[in-house]
VOGU-3710 file (C-alpha; in Angstrom, 3 decimals, decimal comma):
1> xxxxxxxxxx> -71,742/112,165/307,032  -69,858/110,268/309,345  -67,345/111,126/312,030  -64,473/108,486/312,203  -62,210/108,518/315,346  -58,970/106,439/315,354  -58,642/103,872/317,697  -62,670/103,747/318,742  -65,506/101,631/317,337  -67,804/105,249/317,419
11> xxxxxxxxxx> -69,542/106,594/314,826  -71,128/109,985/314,986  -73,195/110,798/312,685  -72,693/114,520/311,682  -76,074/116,703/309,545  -74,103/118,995/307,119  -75,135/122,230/305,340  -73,821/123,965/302,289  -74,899/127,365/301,461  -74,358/127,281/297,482
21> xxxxxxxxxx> -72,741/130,264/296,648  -74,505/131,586/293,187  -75,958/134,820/293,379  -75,605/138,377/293,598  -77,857/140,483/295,387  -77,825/144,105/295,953  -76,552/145,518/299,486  -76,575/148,217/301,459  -75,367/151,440/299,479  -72,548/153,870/300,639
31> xxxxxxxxxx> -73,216/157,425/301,225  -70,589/158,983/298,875  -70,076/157,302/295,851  -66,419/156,565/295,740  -63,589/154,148/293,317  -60,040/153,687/293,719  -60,496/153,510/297,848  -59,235/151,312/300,398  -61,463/148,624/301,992  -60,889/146,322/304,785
41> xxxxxxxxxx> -62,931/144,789/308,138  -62,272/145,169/311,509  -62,668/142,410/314,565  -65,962/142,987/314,701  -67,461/142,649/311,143  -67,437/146,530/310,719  -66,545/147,194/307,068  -64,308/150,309/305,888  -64,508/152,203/302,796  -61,780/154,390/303,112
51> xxxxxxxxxx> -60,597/157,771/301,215  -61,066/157,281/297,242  -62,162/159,264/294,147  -65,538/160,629/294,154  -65,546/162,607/290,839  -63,938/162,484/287,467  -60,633/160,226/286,621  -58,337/162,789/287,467  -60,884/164,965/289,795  -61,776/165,145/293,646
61> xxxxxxxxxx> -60,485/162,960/296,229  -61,449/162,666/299,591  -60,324/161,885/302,923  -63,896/160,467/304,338  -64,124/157,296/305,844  -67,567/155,132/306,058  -68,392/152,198/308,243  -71,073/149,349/307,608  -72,206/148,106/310,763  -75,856/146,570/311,890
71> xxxxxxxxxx> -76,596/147,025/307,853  -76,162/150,687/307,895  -73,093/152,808/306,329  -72,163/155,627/308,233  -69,394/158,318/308,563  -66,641/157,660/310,592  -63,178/159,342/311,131  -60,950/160,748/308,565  -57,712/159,965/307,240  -55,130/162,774/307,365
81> xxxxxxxxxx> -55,568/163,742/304,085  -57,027/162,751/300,593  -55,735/160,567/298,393  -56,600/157,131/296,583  -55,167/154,083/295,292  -54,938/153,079/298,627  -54,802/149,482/299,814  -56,359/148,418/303,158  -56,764/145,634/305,667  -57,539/144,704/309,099
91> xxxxxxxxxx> -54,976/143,127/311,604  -55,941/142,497/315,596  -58,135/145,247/315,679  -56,493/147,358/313,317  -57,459/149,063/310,268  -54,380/149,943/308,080  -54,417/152,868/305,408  -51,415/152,169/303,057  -50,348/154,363/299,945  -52,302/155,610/297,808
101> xxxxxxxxxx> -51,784/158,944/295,669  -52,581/162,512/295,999  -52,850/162,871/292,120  -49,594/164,737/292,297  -47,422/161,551/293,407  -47,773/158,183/294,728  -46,816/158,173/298,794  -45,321/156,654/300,977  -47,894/157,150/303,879  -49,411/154,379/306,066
111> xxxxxxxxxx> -51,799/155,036/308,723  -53,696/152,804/311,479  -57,085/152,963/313,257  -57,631/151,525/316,364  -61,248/149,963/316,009  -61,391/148,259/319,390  -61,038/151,790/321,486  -64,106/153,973/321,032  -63,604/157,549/318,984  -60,208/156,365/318,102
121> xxxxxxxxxx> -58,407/158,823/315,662  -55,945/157,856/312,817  -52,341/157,898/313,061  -48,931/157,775/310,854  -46,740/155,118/311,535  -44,000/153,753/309,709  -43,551/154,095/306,263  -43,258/152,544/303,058  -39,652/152,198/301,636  -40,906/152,793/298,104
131> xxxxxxxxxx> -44,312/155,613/297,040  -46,497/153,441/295,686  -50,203/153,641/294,903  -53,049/151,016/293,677  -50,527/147,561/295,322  -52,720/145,225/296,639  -52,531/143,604/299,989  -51,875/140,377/301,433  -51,871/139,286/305,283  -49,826/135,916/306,612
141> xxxxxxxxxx> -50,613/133,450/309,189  -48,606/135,502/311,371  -50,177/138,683/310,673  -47,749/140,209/308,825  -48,992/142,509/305,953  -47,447/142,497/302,150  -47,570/145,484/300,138  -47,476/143,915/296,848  -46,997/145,724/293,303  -48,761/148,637/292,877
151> xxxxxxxxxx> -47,345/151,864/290,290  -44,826/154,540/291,031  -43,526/157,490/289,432  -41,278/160,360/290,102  -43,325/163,720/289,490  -40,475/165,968/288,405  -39,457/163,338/285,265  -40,362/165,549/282,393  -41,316/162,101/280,371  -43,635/160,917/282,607
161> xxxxxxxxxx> -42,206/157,536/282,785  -44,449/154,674/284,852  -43,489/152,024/286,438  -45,813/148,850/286,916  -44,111/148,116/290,423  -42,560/143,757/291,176  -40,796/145,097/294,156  -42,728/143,854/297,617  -42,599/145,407/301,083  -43,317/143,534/304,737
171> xxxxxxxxxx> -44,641/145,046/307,904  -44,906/142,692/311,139  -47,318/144,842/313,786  -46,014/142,510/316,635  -42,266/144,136/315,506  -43,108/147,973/314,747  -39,883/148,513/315,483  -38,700/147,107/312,032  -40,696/149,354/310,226  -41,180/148,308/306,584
181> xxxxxxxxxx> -38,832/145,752/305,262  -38,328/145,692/301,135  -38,068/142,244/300,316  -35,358/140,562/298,264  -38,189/138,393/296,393  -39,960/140,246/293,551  -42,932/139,536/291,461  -42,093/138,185/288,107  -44,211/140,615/286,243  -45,128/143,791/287,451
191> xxxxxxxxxx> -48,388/144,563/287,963  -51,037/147,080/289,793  -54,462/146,825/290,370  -53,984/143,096/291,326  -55,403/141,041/293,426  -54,147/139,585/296,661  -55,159/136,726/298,522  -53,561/134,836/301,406  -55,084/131,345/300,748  -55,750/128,702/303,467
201> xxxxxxxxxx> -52,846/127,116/303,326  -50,482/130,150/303,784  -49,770/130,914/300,475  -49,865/133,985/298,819  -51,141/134,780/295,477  -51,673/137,976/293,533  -53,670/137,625/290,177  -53,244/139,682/287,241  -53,823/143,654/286,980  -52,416/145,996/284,809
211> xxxxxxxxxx> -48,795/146,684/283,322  -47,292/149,741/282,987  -44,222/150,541/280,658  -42,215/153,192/279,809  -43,036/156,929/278,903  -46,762/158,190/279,482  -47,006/154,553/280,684  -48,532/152,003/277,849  -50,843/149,756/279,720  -51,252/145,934/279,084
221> xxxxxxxxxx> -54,155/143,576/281,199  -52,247/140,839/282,895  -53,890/137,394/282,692  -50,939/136,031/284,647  -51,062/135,178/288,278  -47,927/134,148/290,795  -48,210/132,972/294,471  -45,227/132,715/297,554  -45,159/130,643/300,396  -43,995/132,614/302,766
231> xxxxxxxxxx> -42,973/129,378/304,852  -40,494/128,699/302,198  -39,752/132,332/301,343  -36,156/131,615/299,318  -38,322/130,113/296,600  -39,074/133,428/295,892  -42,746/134,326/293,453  -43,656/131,417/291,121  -45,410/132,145/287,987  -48,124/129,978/287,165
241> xxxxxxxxxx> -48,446/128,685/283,470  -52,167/128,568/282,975  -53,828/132,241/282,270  -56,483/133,314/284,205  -60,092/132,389/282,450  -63,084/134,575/281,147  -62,399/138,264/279,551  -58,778/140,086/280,592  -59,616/142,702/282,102  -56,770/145,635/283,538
251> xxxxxxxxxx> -58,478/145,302/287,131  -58,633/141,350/288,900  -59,944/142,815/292,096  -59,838/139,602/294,536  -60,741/137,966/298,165  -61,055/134,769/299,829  -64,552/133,427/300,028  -65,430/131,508/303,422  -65,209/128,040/301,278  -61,746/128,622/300,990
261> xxxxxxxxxx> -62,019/129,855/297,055  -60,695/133,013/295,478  -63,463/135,343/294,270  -62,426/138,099/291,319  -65,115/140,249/289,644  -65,833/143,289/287,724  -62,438/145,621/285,996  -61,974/146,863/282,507  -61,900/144,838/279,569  -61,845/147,398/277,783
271> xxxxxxxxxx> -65,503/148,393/278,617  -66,918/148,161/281,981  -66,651/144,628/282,901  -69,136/142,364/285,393  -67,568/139,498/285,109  -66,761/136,845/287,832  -64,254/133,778/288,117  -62,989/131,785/290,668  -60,029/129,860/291,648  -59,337/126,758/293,689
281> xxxxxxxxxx> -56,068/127,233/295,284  -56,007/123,589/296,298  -56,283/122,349/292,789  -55,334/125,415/290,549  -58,744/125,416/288,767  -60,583/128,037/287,479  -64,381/128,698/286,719  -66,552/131,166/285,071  -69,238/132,028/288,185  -72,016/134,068/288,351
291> xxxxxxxxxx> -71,692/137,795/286,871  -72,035/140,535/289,381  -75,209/142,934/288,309  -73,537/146,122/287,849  -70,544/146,598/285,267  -67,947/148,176/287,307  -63,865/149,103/287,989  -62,306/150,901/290,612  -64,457/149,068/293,052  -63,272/146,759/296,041
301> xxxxxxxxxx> -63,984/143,157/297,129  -63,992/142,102/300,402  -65,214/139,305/302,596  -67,323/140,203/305,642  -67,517/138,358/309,259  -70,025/136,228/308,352  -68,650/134,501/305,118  -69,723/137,089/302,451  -68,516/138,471/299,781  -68,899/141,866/299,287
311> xxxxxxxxxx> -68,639/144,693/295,951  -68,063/147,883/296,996  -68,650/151,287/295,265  -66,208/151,770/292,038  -67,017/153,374/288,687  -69,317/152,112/286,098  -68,596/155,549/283,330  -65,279/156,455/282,039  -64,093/159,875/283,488  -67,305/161,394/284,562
321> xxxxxxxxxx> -68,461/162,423/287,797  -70,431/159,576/288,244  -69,103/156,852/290,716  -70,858/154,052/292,277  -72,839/154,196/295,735  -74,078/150,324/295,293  -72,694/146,800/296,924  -73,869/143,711/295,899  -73,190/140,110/298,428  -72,410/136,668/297,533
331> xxxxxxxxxx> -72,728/134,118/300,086  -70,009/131,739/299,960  -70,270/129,962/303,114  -69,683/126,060/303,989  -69,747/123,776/306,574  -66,954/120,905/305,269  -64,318/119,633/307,617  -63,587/116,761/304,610  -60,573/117,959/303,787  -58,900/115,148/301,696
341> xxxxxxxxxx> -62,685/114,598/300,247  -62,687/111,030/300,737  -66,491/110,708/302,182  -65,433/111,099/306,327  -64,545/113,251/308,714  -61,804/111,659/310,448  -58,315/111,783/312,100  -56,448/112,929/308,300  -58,685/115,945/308,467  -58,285/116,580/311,486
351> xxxxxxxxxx> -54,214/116,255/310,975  -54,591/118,393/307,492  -56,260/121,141/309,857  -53,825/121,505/312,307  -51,068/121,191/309,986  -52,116/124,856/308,925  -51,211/126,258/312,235  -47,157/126,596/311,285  -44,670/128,226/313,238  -44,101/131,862/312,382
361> x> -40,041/133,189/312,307
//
């Protein structure tokens, strides 16, 4: 391939690799077996697997934390208390801890780790406006973190009434000050167990999940998926028209892969699904892609430090005591700078690169 500079007669020619992304292979296992946790990596590749069920569908929780680091999984230290459905991510050497449920009620809590300070503890800061439990997560360019979705109910209603949550909350860490800000744009369709992915150019997109209506809450699987630019945030959530492809399952857990494409895998068809797609955010295509080797839900997908993607623990039997110890890796690495595809590296994709780096209000 050849490097093209504007303005010069030079040529440089460049060797490039692609790692084709089409296997799963079994990782390292956890030490607890655990679904419905919170996952997320720090600045240094460490991965967390945090809180979570570890027995039957309505049975224990916990409040233990693991770490994968050097290709081990070890304990490290607790959140305040148990709970799941709680969503998780990483910001500037922070691990955050947000919602979640302590099978009584969905909460409001959100706690941080500090992963860059040695036998760091976790603490409360500010919290959500609404209790929610299983949103997913989404983090801008300039590192501000989206609750988004998730289910909420009010324990002391009689009829039991669930709510599959559109509203969407903000949290900037460089303004902790603000706290949580609800936003005034809402999903279209409300939806937990989504999944959320802040896409290379900014955007934000949450694919499908599960719907939640009225009393004793009757479920529906979402094959709908919006997206938000939150550089042109008065547009407000767009609804895309196309469905998502393969089998609709209640659970489209979701990450960016390191070639810039949205992974989703496993969920609840109904059956135990292991099922994979992915998306091109650049192009709004779909594909069927190769099926992940365990049949799972409740799990979590994340992408690791070195272009990976990860499957992490879940369930693989219906309201039993058995939970899932096992991660399986995909790698999706790449080595493109083409970005308008036309055969060169030059000055346009260069241009196209830095056009990413927008200005953050």
């Amino acid at each position: 391939m050849f490097i093209k500079l504007a303005g010069t007669a030079m040529a440089v020619i460049m060797a490039s690799s692609f790692a084709q992304a089409d296997q799963w292979t079994s990782g390292a296992s956890l030490n607890q077996a655990r679904g419905s946790f919170g996952a997320a990596v720090d600045w240094d590749g460490r991965i967390y697997a945090i809180g979570g069920r570890i027995a039957t569908c309505v049975g224990t929780i916990t409040d233990t934390v693991e770490v994968f680091d050097s290709g081990v999984w070890s304990y490290g230290p607790s959140i305040s208390s148990p709970r799941d459905g709680i969503a998780s991510t990483g910001v500037n050497g922070f691990i955050y801890a947000i919602g979640g449920s302590n099978q009584i009620e969905p909460l409001t809590i959100v706690e941080r780790l500090d992963t860059t300070v040695s036998g760091s503890s976790w603490i409360t800061i500010a919290q959500l406006n609404i209790p929610r439990t299983l949103p997913c997560i989404a983090v801008d360019d300039c590192g501000r973190i989206y609750a988004i979705g998730g289910q909420t109910w009010d324990p002391s209603d009689t009829n039991n009434t669930i709510e599959a949550m559109t509203s969407v909350e903000r949290y900037d860490p460089a303004r902790p000050e603000l706290g949580w800000t609800l936003l005034p744009w809402q999903l279209n369709t409300g939806r937990l167990l989504a999944g959320c992915v802040a896409a290379e150019d900014g955007r934000i997109f949450v694919f499908g999940g599960q719907g939640f209506t009225g009393i004793g809450g009757s479920g529906v699987h979402l094959d709908s998926y919006e997206v938000f630019d939150p550089s042109n945030s008065a547009a407000g959530w767009t609804q895309f028209a196309q469905p998502i492809i393969g089998p609709n399952s209640n659970q489209d857990e979701a990450t960016l892969g390191a070639d810039g494409l949205v992974y989703i895998a496993g969920g609840w068809l109904p059956g135990f699904s292991n099922r994979a797609v992915r998306y091109d955010p650049a192009t709004d295509t779909w594909e069927m892609w190769d099926s992940i080797q365990t049949f799972r839900s409740e799990h979590r997908l994340i992408t690791t430090k070195n272009g990976e993607v990860m499957v992490i623990g879940g369930t693989d039997v219906a309201c039993t005591a058995y939970t899932l110890t096992s991660t399986e890796i995909l790698d999706t690495n790449r080595c493109d700078l083409d970005i308008d595809k036309n055969g060169l590296i030059d000055v346009e994709d260069l241009l196209a690169l830095l056009g990413a780096w927008g200005a953050c209000p």
